[in-house]
C-alpha positions in Angstrom: 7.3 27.3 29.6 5.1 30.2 29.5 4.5 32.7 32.7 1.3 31.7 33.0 -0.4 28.7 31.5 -3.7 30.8 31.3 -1.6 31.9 27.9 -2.7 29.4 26.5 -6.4 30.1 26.7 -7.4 31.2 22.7 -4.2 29.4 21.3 -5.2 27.6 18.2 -3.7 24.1 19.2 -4.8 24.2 22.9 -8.6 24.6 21.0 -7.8 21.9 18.3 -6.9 19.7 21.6 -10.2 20.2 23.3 -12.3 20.0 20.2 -10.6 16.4 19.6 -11.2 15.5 23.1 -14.5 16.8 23.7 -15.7 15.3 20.5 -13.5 11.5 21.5 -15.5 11.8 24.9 -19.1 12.7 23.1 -18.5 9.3 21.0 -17.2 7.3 23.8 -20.1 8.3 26.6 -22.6 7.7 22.9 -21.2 4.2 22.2 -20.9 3.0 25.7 -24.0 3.8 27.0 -25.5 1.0 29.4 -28.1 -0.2 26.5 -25.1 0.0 23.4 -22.5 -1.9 25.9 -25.0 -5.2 26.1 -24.9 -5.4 22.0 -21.9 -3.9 20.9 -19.4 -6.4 19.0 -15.6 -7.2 19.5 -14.9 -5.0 16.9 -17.3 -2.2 18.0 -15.6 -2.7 21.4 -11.9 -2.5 20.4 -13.0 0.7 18.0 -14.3 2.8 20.8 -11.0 1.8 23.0 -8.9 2.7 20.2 -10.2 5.8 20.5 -9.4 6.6 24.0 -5.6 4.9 23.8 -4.2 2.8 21.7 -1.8 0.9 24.1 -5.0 0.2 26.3 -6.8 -1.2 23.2 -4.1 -3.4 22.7 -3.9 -4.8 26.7 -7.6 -5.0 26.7 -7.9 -6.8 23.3 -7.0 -10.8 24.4 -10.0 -10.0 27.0 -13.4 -12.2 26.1 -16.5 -10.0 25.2 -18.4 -11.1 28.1 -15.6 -10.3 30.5 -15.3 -6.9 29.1 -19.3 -6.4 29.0 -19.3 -7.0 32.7 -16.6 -5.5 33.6 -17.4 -2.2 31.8 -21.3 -1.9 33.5 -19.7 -2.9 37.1 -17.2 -0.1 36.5 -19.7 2.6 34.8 -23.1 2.1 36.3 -23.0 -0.3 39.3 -23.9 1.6 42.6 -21.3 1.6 45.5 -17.7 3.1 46.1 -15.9 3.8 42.6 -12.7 3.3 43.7 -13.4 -0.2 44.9 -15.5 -0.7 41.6 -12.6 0.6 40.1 -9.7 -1.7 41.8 -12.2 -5.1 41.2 -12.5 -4.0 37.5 -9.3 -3.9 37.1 -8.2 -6.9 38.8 -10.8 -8.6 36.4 -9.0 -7.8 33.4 -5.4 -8.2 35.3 -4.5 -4.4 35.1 -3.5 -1.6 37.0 -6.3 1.3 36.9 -3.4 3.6 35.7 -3.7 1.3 32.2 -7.6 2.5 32.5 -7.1 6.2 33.3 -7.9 6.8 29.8 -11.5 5.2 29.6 -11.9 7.2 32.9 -11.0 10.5 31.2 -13.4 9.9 28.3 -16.0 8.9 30.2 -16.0 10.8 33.1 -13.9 14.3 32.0 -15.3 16.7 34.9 -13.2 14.6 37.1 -10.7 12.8 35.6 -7.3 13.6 34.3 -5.2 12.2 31.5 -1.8 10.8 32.6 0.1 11.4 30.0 3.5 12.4 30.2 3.1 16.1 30.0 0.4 16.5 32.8 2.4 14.2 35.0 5.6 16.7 34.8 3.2 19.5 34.9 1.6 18.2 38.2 5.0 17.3 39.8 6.8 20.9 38.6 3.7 23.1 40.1 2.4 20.9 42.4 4.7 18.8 43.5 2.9 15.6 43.3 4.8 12.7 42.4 2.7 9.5 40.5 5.0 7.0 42.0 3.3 4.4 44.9 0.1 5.7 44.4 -2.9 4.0 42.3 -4.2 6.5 39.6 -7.9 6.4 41.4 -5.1 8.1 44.8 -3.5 9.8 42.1 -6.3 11.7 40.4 -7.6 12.9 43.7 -4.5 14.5 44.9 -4.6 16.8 41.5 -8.0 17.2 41.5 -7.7 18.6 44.7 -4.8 20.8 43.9 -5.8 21.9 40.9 -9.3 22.6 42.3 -7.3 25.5 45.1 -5.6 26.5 41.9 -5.1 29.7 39.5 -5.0 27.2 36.8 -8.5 26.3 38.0 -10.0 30.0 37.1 -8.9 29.4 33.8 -9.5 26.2 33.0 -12.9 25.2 34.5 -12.5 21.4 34.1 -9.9 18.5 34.0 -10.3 17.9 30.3 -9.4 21.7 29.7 -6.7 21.5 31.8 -5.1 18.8 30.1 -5.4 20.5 26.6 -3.4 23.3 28.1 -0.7 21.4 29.5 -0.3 19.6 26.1 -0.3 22.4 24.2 2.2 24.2 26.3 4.7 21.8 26.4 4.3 21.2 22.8 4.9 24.4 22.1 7.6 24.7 23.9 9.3 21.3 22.3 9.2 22.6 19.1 8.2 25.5 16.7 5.1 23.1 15.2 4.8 23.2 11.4 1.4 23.0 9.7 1.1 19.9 9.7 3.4 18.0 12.5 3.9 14.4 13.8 0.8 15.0 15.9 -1.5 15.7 13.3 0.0 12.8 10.7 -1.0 10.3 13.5 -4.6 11.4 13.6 -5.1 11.7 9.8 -3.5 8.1 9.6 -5.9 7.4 12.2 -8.7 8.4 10.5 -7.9 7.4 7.4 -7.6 3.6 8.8 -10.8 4.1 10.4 -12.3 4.6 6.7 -11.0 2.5 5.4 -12.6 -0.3 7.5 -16.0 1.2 6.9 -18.8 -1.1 5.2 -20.7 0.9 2.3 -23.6 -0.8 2.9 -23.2 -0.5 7.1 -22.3 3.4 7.7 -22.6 4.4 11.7 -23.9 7.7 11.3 -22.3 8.1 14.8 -18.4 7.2 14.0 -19.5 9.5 10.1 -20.5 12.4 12.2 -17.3 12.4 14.7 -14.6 12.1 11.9 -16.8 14.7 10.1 -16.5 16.9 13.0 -12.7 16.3 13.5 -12.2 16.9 9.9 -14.0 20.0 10.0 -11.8 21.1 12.8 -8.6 21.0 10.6 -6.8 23.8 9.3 -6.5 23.9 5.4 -3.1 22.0 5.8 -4.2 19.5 7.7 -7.2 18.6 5.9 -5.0 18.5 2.8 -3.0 15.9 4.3 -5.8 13.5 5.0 -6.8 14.4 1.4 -3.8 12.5 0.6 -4.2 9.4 3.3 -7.3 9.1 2.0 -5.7 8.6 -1.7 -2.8 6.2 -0.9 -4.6 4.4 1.7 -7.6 3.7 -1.4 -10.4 5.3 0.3 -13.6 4.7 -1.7 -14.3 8.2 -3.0 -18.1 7.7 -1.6 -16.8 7.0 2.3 -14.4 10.1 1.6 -16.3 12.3 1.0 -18.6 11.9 4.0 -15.6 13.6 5.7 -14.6 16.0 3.3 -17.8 17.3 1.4 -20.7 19.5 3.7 -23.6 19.5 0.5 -25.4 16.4 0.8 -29.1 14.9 0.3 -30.0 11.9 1.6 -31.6 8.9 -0.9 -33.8 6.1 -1.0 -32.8 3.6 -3.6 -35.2 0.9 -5.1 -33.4 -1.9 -4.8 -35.2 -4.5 -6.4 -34.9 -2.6 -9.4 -31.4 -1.4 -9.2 -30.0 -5.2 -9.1 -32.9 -7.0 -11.6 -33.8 -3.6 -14.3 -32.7 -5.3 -17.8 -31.5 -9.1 -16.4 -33.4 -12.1 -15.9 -31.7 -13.0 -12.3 -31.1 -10.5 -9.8 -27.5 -9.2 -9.5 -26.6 -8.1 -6.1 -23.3 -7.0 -7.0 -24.8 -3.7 -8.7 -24.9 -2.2 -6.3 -20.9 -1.8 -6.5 -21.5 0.2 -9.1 -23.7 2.1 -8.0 -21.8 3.1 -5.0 -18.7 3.8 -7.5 -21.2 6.5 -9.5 -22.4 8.2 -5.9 -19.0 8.5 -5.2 -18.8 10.9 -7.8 -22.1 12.4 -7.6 -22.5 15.8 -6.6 -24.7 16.7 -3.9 -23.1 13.8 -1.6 -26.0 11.5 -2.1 -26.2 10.6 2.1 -27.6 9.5 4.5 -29.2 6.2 2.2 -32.1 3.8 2.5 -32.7 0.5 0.7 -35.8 -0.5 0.1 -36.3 -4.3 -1.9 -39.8 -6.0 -2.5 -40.5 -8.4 0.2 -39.5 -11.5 -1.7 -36.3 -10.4 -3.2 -34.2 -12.7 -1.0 -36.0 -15.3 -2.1 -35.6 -14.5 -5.8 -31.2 -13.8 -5.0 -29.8 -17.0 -5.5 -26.3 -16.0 -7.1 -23.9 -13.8 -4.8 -25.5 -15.1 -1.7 -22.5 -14.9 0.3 -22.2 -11.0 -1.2 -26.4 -10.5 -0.3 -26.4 -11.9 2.8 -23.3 -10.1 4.1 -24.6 -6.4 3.1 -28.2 -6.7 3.0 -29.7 -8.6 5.6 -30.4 -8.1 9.1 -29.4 -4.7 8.1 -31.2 -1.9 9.5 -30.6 0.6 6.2 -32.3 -2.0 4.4 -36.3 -2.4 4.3 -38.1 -5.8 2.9 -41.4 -4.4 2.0 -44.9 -4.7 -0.8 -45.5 -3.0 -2.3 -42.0 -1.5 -2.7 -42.7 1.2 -4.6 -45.6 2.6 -2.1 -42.8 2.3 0.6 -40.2 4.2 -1.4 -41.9 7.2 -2.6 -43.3 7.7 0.7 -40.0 7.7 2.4 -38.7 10.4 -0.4 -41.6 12.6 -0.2 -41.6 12.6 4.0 -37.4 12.8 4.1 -37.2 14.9 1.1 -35.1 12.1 0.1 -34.0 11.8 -3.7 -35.4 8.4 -5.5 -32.4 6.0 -7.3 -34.4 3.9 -9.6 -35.4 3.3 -13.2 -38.7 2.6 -12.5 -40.8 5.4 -13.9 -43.5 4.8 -11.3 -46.4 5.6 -13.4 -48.7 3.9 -11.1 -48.4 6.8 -8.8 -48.5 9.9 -11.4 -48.0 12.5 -11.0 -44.9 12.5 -8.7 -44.0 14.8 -5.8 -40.4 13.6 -5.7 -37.2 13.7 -7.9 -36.1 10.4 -9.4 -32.7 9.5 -10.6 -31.9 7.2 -13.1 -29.0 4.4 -12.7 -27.2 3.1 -15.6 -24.9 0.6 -14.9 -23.5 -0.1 -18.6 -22.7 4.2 -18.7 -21.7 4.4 -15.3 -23.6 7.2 -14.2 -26.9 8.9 -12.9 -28.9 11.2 -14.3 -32.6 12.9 -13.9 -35.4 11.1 -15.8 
């Protein structure tokens, strides 16, 4: 181990470790806010937890929604003593806090430490502090306040910085790290399983914007490695290059014509290819609005299954007459581009750009 861990300071893995958890506890404190946590889903849940740890994802995943609602605003907003918040939360899900210290650490990182194994032999080499036959609330109070009357504590500021250090040091130490190590396989796997669960037609410009950020983060090795999850896991080309590509313009697409332009009956399926050609169109054509005519899911009657899976009670998706009127105005106050094939001659002359979709050529163009 190093002579001092302030060595560590402006090493280029101790600030990949921060970056990750600073942007982990952004999302986390985003996602669980007191308004989110009443109408997140299962899945939303289990996502966010994931995040934090794994292995507590896992012990808190046979847990009913409701429980883990409750239990998550009694533990993060209720008023009174946290650690007795803390002991009745976890008695309510039947674990020990120590199976919670990650949630803790996300959440609250100007306070809280991570347990893992590297800060606990840390803690017990310089400060003699042993974890055994103490709770982590007892636990994370002895080495706050040691680490608070510490030199380690005019280097590292917080808890969360702290932590980054230790890991860094004693992964350093392990091993003379590659480019690309274990470490950094498990979080492009990560990601790329994340993407790959993604709904094109339900992005969370939240969980786009933190894997963006993580991404960006990476050193050229490592981004080349998720370049090549992203492959063999069969990442849609459109979700990856929301990670992978900075140029973008966002885009308003006419929906009504996209799935009825040259067809009798609507076909709501088009929209598969269409996604297909803006994964291949350059700028990224992102964020995206749909806008159909108010009676287009009463004119779908084939797909319906498909329809009402991706387009309703979607908020990226806007049921509205005249269509058109609502489209152009969108583009011209975003700056958004148009996707349609309507030459919207009604509204002459235009102030926006319009592409063109041809399913039969695969492909977009100006008009």
């Amino acid at each position: 181990m190093r002579q001092s861990l302030a060595d560590i300071l402006y090493h280029p893995e101790y600030l990949k470790y921060l970056k990750e958890f600073q942007l982990t506890s952004s999302f986390v404190c985003g996602e669980l806010s007191r308004s989110n946590i009443k109408k997140v889903s299962a899945e939303g849940l289990f996502y966010i937890f994931n995040r934090c740890d794994p292995k507590m994802a896992q012990k808190l995943a046979s847990q009913e929604l409701m429980v883990l609602k409750f239990g998550l605003d009694e533990l993060l907003f209720t008023k009174g003593v946290f650690e007795k918040r803390l002991e009745d939360v976890a008695d309510l899900f039947d674990l020990s806090d120590w199976d919670l210290a990650p949630l803790l650490f996300f959440t609250a990182p100007s306070f809280f430490f991570l347990p893992k194994e590297e800060v606990l032999s840390y803690a017990e080499n310089r400060f003699r502090l042993s974890a055994k036959e103490h709770s982590f609330y007892q636990y994370n109070q002895r080495l706050k306040k040691a680490f608070d009357q510490s030199d380690e504590k005019k280097a590292f500021r917080k808890p969360m910085e702290f932590v980054a250090a230790v890991m860094t040091d004693y992964r350093e130490e392990e091993q003379q790290l590659a480019l690309v190590d274990k470490e950094d396989k498990r979080i492009v796997e990560e990601m790329a399983d994340s993407l790959k669960t993604a709904d094109l037609y339900r992005l969370s410009e939240t969980q786009i914007a933190w894997l963006k950020d993580l991404y960006d983060s990476f050193t050229e090795a490592q981004k080349e490695t998720f370049r090549e999850a992203a492959s063999k896991h069969h990442i849609h080309p459109y979700i990856r290059r929301l990670v992978t590509d900075d140029a973008r313009r966002g885009a308003v697409i006419d929906g009504s014509n996209v799935m009825l332009n040259g067809l009798i009956k609507p076909d709501p399926p088009r929209f598969q290819q269409l996604l297909n050609v803006m994964g291949a169109y350059r700028p990224l054509l992102y964020p995206f609005l749909t806008v159909f005519d108010a009676n287009a899911d009463y004119l779908v009657r084939a797909e319906r299954s498909f329809w009402e899976k991706h387009f309703l009670r979607n908020p990226a998706v806007i049921f509205h007459s005249p269509a058109d009127e609502t489209i152009l105005k969108i583009a011209y106050e975003k700056r958004y581009i148009v996707i349609s094939n309507d030459r919207f001659s009604d509204y002459s002359p235009l102030s926006v750009e319009v592409l063109r979709f041809q399913p039969e050529k695969g492909k977009l163009f100006f008009q």
